[in-house]
Backbone of each chain as nested JSON, in Angstrom:
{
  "chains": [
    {"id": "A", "residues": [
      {"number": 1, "name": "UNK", "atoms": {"N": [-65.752, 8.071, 8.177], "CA": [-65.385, 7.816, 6.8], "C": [-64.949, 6.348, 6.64]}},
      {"number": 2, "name": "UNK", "atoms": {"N": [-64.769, 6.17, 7.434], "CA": [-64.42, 3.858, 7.717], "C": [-65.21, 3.141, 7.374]}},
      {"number": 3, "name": "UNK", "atoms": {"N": [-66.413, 3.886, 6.97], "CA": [-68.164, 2.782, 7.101], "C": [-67.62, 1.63, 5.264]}},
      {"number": 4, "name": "UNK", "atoms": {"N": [-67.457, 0.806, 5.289], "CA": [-66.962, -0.016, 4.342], "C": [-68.309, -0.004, 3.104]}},
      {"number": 5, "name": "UNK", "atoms": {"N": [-69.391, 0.887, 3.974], "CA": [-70.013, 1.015, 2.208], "C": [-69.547, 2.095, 1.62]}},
      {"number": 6, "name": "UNK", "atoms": {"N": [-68.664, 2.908, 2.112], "CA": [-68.015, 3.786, 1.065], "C": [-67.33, 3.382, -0.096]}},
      {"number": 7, "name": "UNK", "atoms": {"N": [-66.989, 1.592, 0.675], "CA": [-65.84, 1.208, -0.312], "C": [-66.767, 0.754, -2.097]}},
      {"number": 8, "name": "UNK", "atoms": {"N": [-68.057, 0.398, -1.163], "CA": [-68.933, -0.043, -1.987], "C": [-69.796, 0.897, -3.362]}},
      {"number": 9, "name": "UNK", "atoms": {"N": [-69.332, 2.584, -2.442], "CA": [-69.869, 3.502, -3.535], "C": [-68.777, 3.421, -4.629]}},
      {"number": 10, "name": "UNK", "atoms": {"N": [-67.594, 3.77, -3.832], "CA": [-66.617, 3.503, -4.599], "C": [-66.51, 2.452, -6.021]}},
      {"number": 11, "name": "UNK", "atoms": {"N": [-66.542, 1.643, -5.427], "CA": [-66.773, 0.589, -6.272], "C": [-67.678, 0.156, -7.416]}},
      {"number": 12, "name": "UNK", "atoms": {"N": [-68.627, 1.156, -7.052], "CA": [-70.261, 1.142, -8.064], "C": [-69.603, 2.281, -9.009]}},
      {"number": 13, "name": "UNK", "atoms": {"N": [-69.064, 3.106, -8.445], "CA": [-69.118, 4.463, -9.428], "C": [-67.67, 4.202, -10.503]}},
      {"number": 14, "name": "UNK", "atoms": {"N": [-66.441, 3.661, -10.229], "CA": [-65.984, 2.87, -10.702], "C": [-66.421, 2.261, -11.934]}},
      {"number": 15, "name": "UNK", "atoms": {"N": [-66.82, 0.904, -11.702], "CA": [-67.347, -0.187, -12.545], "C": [-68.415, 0.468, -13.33]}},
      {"number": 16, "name": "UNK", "atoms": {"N": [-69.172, 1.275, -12.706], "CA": [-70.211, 2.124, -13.711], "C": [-69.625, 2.835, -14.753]}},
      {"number": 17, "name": "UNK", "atoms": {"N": [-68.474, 3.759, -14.12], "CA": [-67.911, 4.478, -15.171], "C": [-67.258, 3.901, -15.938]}},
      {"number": 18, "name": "UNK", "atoms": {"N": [-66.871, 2.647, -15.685], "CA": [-65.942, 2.077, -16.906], "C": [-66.791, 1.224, -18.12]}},
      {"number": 19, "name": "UNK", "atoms": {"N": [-68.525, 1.825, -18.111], "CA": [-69.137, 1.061, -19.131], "C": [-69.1, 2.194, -19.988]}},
      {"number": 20, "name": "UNK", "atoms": {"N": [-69.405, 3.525, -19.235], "CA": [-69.53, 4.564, -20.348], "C": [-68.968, 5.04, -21.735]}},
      {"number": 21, "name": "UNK", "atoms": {"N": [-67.697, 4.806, -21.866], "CA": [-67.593, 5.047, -23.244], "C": [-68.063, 3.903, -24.048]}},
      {"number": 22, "name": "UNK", "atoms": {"N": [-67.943, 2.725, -23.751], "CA": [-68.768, 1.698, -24.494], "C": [-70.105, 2.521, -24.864]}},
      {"number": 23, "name": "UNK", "atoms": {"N": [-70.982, 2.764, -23.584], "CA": [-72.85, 2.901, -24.415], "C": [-72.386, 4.192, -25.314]}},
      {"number": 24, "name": "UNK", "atoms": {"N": [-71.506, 5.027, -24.194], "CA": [-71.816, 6.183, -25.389], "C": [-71.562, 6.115, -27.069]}},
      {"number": 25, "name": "UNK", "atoms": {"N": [-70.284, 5.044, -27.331], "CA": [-70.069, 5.108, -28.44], "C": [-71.38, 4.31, -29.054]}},
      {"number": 26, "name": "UNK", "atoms": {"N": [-71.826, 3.293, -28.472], "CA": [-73.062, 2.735, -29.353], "C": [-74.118, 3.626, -29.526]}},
      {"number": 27, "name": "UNK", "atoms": {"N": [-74.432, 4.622, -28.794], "CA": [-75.226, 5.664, -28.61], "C": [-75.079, 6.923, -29.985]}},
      {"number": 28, "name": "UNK", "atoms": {"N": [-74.057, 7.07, -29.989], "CA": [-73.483, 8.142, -30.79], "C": [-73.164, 7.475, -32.138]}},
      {"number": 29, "name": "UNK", "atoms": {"N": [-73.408, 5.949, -32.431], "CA": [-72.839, 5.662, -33.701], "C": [-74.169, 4.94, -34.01]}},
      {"number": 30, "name": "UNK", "atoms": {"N": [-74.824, 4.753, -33.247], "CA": [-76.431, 4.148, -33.28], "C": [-75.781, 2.427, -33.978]}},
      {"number": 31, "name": "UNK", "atoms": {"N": [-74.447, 1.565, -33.516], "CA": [-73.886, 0.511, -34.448], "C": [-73.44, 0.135, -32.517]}},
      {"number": 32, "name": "UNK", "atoms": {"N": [-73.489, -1.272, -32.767], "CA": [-73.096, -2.127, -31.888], "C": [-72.477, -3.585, -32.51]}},
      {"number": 33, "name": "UNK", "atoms": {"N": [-72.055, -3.49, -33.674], "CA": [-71.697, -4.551, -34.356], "C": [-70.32, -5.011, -33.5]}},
      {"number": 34, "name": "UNK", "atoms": {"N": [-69.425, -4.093, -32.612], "CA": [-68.125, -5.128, -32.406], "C": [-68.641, -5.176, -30.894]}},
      {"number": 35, "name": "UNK", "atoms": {"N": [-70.262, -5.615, -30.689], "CA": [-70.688, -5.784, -29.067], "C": [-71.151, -7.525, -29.528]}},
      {"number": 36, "name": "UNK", "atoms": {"N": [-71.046, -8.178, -29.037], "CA": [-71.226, -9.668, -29.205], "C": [-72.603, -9.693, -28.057]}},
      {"number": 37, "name": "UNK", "atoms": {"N": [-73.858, -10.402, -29.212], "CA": [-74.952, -10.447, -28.431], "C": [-74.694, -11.367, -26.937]}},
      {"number": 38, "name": "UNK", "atoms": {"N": [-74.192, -12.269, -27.007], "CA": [-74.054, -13.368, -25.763], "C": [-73.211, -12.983, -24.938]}},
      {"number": 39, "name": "UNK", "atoms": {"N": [-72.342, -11.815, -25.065], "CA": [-71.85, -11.095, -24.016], "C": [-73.03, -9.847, -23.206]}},
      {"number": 40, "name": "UNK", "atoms": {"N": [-74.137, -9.25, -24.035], "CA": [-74.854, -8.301, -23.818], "C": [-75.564, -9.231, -22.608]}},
      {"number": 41, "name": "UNK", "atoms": {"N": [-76.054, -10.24, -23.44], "CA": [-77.071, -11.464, -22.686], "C": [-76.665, -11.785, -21.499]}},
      {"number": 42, "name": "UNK", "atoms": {"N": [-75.151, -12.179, -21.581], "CA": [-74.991, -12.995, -20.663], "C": [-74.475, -11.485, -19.131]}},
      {"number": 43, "name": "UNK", "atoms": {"N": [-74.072, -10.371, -19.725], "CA": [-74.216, -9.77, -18.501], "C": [-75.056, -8.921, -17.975]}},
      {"number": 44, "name": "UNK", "atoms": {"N": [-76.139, -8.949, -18.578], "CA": [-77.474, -8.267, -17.941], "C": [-78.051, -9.382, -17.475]}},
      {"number": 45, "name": "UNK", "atoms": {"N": [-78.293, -10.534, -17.529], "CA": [-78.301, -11.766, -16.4], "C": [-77.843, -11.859, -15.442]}},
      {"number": 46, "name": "UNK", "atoms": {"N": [-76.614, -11.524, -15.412], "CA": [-75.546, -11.262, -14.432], "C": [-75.36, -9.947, -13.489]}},
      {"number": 47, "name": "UNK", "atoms": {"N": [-75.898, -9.007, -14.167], "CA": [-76.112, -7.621, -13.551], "C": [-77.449, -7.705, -12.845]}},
      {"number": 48, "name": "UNK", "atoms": {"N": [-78.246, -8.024, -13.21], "CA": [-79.791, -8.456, -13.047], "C": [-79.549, -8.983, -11.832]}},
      {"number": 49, "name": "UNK", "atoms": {"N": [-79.292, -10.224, -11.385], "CA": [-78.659, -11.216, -10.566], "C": [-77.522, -10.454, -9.28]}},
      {"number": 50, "name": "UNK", "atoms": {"N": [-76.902, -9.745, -9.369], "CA": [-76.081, -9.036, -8.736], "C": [-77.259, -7.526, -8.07]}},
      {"number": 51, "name": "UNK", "atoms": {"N": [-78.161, -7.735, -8.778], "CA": [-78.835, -5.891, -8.258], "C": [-79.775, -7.011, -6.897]}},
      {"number": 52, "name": "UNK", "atoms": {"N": [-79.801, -8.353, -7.452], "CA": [-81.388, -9.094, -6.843], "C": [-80.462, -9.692, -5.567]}},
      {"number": 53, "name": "UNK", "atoms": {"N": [-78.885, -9.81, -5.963], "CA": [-78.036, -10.586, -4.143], "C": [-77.984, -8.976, -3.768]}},
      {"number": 54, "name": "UNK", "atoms": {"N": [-77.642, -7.739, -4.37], "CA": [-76.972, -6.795, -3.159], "C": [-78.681, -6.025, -2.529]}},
      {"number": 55, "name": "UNK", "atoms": {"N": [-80.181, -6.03, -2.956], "CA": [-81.232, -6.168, -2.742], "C": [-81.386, -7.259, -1.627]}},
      {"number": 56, "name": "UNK", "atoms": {"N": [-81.022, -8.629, -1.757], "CA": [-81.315, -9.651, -0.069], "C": [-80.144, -9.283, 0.565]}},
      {"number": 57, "name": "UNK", "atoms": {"N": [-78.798, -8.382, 0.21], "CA": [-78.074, -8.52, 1.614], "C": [-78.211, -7.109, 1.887]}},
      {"number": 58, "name": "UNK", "atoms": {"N": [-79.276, -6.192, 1.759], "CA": [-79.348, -4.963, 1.815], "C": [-78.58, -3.503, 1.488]}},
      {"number": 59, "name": "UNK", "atoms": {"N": [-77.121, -3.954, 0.508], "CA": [-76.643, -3.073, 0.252], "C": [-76.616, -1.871, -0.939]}},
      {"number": 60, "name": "UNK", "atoms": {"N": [-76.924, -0.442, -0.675], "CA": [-77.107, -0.154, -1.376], "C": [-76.145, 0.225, -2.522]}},
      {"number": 61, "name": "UNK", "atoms": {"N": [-75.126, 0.191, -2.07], "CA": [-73.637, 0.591, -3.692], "C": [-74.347, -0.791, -4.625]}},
      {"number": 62, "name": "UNK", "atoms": {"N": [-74.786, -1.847, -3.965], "CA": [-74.877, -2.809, -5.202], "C": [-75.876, -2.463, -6.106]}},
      {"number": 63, "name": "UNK", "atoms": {"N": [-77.399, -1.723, -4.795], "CA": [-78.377, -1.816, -5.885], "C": [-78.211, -0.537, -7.001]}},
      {"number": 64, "name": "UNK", "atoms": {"N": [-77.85, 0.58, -6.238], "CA": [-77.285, 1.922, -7.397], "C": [-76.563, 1.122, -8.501]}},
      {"number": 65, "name": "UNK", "atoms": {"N": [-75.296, 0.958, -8.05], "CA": [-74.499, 0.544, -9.356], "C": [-75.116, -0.707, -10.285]}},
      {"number": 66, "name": "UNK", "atoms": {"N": [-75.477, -1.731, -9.258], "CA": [-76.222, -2.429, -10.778], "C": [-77.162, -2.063, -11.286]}},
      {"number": 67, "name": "UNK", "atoms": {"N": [-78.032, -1.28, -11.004], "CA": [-79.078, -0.443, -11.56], "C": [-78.65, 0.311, -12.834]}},
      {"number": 68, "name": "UNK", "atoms": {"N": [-77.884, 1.321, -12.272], "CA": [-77.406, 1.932, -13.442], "C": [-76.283, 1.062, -14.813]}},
      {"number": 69, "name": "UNK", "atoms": {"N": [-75.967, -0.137, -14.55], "CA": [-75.191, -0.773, -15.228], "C": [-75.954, -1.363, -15.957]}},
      {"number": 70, "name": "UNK", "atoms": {"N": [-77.456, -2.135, -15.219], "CA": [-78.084, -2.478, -16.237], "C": [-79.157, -1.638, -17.2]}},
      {"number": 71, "name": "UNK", "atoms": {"N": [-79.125, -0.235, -16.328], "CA": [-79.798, 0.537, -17.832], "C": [-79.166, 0.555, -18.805]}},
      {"number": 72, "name": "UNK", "atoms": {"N": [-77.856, 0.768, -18.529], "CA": [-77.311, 0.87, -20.097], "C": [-76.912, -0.822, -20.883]}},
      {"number": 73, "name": "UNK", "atoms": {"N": [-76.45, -1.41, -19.452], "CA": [-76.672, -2.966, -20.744], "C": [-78.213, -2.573, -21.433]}},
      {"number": 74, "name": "UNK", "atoms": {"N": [-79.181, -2.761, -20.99], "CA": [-80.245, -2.648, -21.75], "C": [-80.433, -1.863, -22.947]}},
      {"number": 75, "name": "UNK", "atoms": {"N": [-80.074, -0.717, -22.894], "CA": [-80.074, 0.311, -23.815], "C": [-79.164, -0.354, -25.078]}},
      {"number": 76, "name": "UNK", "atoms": {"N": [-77.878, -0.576, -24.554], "CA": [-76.777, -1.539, -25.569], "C": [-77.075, -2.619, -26.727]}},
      {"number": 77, "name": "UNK", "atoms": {"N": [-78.377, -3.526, -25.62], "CA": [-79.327, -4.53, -26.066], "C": [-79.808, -4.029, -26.953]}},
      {"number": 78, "name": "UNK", "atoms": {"N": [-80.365, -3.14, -27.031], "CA": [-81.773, -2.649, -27.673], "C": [-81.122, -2.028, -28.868]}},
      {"number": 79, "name": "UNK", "atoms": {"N": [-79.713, -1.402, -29.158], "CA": [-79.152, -0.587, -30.404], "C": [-78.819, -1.905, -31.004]}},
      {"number": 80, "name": "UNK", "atoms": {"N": [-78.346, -3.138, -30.444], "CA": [-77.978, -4.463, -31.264], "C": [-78.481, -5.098, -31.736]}},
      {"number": 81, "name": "UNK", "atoms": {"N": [-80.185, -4.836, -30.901], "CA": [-81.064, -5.81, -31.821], "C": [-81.855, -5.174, -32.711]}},
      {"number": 82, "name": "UNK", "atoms": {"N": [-82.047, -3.545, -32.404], "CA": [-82.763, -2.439, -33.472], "C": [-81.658, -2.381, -34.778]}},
      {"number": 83, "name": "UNK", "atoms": {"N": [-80.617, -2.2, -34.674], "CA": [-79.452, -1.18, -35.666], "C": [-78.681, -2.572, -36.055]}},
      {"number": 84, "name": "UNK", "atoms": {"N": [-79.458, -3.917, -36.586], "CA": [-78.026, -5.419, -36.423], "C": [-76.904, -4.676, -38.061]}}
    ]},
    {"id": "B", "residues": [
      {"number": 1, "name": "UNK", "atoms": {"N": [-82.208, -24.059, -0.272], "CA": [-82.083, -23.829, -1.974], "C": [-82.55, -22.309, -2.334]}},
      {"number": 2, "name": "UNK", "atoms": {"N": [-83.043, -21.905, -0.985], "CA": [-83.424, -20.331, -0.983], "C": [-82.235, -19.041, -0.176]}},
      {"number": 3, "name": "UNK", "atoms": {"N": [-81.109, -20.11, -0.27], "CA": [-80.038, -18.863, 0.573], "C": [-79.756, -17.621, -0.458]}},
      {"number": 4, "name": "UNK", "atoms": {"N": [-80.116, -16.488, 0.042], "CA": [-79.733, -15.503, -0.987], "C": [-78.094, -15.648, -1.919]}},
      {"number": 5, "name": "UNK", "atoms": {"N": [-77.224, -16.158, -1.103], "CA": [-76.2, -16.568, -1.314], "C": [-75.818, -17.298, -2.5]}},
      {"number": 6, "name": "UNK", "atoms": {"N": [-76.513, -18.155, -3.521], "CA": [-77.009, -18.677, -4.68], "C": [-76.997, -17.503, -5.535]}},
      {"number": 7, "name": "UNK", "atoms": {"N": [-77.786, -16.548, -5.314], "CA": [-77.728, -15.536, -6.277], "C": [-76.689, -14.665, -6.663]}},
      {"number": 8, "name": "UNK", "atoms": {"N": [-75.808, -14.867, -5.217], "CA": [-74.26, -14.153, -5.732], "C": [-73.446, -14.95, -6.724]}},
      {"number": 9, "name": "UNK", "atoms": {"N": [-73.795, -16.534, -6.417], "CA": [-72.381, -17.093, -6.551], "C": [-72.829, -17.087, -8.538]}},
      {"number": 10, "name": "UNK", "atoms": {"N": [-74.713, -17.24, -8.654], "CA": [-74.918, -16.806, -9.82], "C": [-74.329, -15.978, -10.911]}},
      {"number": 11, "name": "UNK", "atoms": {"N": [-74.529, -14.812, -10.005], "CA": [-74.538, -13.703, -10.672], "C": [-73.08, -13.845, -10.767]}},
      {"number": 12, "name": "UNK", "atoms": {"N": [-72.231, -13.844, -10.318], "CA": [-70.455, -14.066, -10.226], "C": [-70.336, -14.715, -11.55]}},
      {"number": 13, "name": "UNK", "atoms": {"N": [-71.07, -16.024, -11.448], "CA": [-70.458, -16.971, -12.694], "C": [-70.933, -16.748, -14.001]}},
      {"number": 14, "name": "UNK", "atoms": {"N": [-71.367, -15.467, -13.986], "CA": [-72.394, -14.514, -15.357], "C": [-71.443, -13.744, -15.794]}},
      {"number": 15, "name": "UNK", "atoms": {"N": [-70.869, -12.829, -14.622], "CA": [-70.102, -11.734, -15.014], "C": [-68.487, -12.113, -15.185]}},
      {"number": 16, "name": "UNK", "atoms": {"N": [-68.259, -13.222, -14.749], "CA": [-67.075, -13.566, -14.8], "C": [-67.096, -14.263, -16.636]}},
      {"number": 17, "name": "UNK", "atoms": {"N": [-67.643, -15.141, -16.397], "CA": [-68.206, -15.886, -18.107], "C": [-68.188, -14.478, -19.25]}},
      {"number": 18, "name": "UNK", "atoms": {"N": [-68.487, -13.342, -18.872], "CA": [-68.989, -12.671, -19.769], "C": [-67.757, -11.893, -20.252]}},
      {"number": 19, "name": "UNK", "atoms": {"N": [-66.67, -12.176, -18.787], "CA": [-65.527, -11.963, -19.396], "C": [-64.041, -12.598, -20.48]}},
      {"number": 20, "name": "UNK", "atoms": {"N": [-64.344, -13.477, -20.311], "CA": [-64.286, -14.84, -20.417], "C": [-63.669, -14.313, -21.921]}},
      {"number": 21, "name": "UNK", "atoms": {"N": [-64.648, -14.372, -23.2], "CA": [-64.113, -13.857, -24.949], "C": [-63.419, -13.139, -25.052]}},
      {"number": 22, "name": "UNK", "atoms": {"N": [-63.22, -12.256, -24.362], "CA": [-62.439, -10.695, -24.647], "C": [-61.194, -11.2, -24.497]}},
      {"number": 23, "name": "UNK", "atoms": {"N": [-61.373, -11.899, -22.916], "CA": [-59.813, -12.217, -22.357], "C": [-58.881, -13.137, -22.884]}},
      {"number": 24, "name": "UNK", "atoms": {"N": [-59.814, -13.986, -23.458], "CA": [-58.961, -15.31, -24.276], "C": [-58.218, -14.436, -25.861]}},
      {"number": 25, "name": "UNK", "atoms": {"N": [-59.279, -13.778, -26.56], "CA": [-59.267, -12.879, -27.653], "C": [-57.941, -12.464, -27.452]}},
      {"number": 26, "name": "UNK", "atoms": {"N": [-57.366, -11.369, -26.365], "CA": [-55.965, -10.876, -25.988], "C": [-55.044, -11.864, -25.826]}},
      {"number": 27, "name": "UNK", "atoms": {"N": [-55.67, -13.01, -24.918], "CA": [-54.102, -14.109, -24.953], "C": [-54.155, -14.862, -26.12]}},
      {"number": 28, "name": "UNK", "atoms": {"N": [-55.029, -15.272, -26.751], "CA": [-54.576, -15.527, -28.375], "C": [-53.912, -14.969, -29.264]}},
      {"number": 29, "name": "UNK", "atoms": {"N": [-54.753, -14.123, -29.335], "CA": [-54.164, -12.58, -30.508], "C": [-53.033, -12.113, -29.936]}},
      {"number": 30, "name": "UNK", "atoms": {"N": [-52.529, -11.695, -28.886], "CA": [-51.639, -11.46, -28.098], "C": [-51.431, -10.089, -28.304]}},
      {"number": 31, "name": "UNK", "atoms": {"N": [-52.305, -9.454, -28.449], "CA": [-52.409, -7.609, -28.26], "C": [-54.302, -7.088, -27.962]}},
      {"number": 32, "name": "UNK", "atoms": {"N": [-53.914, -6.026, -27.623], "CA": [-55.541, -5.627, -26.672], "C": [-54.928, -4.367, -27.231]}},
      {"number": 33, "name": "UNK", "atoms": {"N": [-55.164, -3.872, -28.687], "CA": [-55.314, -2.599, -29.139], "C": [-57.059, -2.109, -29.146]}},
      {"number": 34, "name": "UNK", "atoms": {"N": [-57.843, -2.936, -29.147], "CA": [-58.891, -2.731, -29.147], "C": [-59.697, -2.301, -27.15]}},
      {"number": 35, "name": "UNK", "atoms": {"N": [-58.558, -2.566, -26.805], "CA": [-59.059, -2.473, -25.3], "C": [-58.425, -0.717, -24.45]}},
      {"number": 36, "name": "UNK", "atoms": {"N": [-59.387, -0.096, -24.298], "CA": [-58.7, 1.267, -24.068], "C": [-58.155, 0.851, -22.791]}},
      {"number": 37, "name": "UNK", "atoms": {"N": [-56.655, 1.436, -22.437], "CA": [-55.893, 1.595, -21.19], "C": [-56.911, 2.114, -19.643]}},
      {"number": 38, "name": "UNK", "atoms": {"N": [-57.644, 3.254, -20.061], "CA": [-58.472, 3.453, -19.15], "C": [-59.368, 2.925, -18.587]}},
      {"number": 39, "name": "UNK", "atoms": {"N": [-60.238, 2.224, -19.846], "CA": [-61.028, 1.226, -18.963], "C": [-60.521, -0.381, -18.162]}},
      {"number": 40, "name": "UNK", "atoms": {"N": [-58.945, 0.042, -18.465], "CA": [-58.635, -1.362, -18.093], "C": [-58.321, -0.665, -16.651]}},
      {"number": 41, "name": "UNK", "atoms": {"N": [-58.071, 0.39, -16.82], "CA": [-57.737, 0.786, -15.35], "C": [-58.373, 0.84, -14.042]}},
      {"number": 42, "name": "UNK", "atoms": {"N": [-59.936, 1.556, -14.805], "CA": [-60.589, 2.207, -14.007], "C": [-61.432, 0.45, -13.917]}},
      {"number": 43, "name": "UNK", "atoms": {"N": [-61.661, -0.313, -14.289], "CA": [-62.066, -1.352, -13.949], "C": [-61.184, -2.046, -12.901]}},
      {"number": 44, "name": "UNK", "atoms": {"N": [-60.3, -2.321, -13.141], "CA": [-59.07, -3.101, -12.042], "C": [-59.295, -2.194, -10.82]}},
      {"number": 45, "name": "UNK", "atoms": {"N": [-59.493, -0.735, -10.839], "CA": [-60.09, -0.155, -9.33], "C": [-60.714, -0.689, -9.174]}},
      {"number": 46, "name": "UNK", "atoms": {"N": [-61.879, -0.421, -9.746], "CA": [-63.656, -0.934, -9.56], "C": [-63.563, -2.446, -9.237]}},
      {"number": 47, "name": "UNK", "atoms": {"N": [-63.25, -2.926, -9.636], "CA": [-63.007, -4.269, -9.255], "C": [-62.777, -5.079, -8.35]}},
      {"number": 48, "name": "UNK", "atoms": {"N": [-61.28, -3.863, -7.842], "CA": [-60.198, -4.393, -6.539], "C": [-61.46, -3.373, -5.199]}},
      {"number": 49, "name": "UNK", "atoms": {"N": [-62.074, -2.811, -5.474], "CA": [-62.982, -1.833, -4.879], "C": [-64.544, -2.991, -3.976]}},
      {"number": 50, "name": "UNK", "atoms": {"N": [-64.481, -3.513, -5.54], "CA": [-66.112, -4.716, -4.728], "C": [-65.44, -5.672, -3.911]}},
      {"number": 51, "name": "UNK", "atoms": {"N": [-64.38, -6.189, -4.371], "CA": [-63.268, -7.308, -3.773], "C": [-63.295, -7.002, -2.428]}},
      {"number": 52, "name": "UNK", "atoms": {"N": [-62.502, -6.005, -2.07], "CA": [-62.823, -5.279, -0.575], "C": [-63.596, -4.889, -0.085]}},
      {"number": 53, "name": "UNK", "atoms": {"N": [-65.239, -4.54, -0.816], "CA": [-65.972, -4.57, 0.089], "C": [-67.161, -5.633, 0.39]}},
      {"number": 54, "name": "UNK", "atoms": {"N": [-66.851, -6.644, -0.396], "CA": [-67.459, -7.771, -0.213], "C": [-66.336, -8.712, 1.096]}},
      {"number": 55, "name": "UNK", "atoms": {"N": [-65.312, -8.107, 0.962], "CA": [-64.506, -8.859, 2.034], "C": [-65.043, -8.033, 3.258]}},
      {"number": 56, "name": "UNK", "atoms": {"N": [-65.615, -7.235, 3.313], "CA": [-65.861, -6.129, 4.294], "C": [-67.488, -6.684, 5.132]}},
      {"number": 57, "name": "UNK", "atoms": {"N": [-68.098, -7.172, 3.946], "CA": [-69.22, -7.495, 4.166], "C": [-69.324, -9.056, 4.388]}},
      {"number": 58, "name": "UNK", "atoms": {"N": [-68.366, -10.007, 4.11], "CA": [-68.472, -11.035, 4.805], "C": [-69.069, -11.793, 2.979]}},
      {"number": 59, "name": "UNK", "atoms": {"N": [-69.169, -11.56, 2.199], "CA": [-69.904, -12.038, 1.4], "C": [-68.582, -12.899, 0.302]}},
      {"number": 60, "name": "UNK", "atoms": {"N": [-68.922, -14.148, 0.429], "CA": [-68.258, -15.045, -0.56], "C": [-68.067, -15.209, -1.821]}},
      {"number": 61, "name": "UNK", "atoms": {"N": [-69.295, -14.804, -2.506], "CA": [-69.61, -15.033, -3.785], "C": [-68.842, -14.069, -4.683]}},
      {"number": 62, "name": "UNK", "atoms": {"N": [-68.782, -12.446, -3.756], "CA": [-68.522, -10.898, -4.127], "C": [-66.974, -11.198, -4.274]}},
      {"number": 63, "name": "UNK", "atoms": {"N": [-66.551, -12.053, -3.274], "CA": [-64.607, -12.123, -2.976], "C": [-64.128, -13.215, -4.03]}},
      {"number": 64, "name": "UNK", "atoms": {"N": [-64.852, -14.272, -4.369], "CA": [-64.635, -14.979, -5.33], "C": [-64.53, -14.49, -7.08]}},
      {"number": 65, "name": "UNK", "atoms": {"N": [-65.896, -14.129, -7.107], "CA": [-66.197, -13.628, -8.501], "C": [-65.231, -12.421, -8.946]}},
      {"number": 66, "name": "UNK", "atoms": {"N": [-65.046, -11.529, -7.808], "CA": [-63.696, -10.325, -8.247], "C": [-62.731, -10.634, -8.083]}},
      {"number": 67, "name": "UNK", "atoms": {"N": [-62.075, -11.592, -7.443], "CA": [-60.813, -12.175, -7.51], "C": [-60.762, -12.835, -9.007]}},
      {"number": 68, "name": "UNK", "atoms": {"N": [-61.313, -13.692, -9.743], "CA": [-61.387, -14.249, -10.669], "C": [-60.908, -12.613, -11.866]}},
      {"number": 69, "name": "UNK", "atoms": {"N": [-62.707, -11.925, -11.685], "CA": [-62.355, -10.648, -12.491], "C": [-60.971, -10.076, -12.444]}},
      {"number": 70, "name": "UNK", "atoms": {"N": [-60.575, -9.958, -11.694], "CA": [-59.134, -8.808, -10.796], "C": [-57.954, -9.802, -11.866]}},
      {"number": 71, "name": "UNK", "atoms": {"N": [-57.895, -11.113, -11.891], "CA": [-57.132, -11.514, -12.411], "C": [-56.633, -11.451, -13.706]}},
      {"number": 72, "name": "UNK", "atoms": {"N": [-57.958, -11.891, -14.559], "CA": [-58.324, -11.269, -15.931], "C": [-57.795, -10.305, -16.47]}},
      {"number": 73, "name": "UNK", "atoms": {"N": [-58.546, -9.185, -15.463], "CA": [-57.939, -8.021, -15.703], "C": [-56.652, -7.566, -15.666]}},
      {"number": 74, "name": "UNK", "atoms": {"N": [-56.257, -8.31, -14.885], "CA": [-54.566, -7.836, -14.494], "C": [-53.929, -8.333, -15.881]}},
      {"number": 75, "name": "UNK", "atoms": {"N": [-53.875, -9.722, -15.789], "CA": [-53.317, -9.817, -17.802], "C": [-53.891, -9.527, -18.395]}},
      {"number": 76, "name": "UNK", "atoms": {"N": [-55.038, -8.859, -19.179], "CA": [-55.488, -8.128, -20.03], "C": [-54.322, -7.406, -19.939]}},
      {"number": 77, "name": "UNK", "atoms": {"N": [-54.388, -6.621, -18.735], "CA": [-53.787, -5.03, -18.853], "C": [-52.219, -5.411, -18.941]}},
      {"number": 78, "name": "UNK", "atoms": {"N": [-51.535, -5.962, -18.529], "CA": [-50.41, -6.727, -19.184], "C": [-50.019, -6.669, -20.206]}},
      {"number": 79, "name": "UNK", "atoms": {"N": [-51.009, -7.819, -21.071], "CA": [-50.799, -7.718, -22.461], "C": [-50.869, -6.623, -22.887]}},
      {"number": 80, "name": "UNK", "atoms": {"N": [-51.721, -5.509, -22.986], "CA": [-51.837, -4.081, -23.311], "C": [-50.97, -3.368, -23.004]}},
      {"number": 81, "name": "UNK", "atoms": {"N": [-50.038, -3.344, -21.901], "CA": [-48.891, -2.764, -21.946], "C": [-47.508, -2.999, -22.64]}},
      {"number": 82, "name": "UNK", "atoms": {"N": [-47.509, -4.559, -22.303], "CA": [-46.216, -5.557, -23.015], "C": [-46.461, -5.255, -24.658]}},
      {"number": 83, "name": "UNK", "atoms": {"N": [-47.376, -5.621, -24.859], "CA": [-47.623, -5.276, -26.537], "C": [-48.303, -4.466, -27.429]}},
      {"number": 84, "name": "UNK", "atoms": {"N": [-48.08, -3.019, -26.833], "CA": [-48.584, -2.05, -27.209], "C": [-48.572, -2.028, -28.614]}}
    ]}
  ]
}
């Protein structure tokens, strides 16, 4: 149970879960008006970027969790620029 | 100019930046009613979670960029308590 990518699931499932009530509420209100586009932008660049370093240092908590972080940035994207 | 290592310190200075509005927003305004307690929580895990296992993994970019986050977060959640 010591293997330090536990710390890393940990850590994905975490940070993942703490986007969820965000998408869900954009999800459920089909409105993203108090989501600021250049924050959407600037962290699915950043999530993007984080799935492509934990991909060259082979770990997988990075590529799960940024994976799933950036489906829903994306999804987020897509209610802000469909629903302005 | 091809060390995977570039792409962390990238991706760091994305997600950190992206935190960047929110956090100033609270020390200006000087209340984070708009910021739920939980996600300030369950992020400061998630957070203090990659911190350690990027320290685990030897990776610079991971110990930098969440130290920065971790901080943020910590006064966010501050202010959210102090000025409920």
């Amino acid at each position: 149970m010591n293997d330090p990518e536990y710390l890393g699931y940990a850590a994905g499932i975490l940070t993942t879960i703490a986007f969820l009530p965000q998408a869900f509420k954009v999800f459920r209100t089909r409105q993203a008006r108090d989501i600021s586009l250049l924050w959407a932008v600037t962290m699915i660049a950043g999530v993007f970027l984080w799935l492509c370093y934990g991909y060259s240092r082979g770990s997988v908590p990075m590529i799960m969790a940024n994976s799933v972080t950036l489906c829903l940035l994306a999804i987020i994207l897509w209610y802000k620029i469909r629903f302005r």
